[in-house]
C-alpha atoms as one frame of an Amber mdcrd trajectory, in Angstrom:
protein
  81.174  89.407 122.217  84.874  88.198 123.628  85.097  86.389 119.823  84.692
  89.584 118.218  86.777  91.437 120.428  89.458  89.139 119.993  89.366  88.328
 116.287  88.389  92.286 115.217  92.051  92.736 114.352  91.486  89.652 111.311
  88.179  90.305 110.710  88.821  94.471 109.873  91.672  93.419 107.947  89.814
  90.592 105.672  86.833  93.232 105.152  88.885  96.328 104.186  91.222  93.894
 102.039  87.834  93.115  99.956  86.880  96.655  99.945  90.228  97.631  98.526
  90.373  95.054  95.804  87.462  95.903  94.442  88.724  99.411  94.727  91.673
  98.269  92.299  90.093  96.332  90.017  87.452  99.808  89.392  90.956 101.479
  89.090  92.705  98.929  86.967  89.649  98.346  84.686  88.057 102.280  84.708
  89.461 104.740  86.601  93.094 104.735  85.519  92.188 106.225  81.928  90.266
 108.820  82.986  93.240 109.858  85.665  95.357 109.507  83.264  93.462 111.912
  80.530  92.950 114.630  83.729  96.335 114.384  85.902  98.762 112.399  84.032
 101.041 110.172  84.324 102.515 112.108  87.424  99.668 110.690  89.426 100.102
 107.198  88.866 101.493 106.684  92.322  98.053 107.846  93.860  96.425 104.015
  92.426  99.847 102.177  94.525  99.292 104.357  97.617  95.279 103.619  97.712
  95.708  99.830  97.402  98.853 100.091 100.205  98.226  96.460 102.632  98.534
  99.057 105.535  95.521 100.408 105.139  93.879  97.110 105.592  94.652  96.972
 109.135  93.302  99.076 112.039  96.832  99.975 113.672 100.486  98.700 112.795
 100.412  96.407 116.360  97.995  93.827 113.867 101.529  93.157 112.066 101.315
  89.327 111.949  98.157  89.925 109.359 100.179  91.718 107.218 103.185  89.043
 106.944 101.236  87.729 103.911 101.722  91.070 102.347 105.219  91.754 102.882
 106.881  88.096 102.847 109.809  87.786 100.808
């Protein structure tokens, strides 16, 4: 229980970064045509802001898993 408690941070972050690629490659392959056809390209932020790397993480203070992310 004290391993899950201490790695939940990496573990949340590792699950919801799965979840979310699949998420983009439905988008990428499927989805974006049919937004596209019904909002236009107006909308095309809405694909960037659902695949953001801060969703992946359960609060902002799990910043070291996100260095991957943002490193220059």
């Amino acid at each position: 229980m004290f391993w899950l408690k201490k790695n939940y941070d990496a573990i949340l972050y590792n699950v919801n970064k799965q979840i979310f690629s699949q998420l983009q490659r439905v988008e990428e392959r499927q989805l974006c045509i049919i937004r596209d056809q019904f909002l236009g390209e107006d909308y095309e932020f809405a694909a960037d802001a659902l695949i953001n790397p801060l969703l992946y993480t359960s609060e902002l203070s799990a910043l070291p898993l996100l260095l991957n992310e943002y490193s220059m």
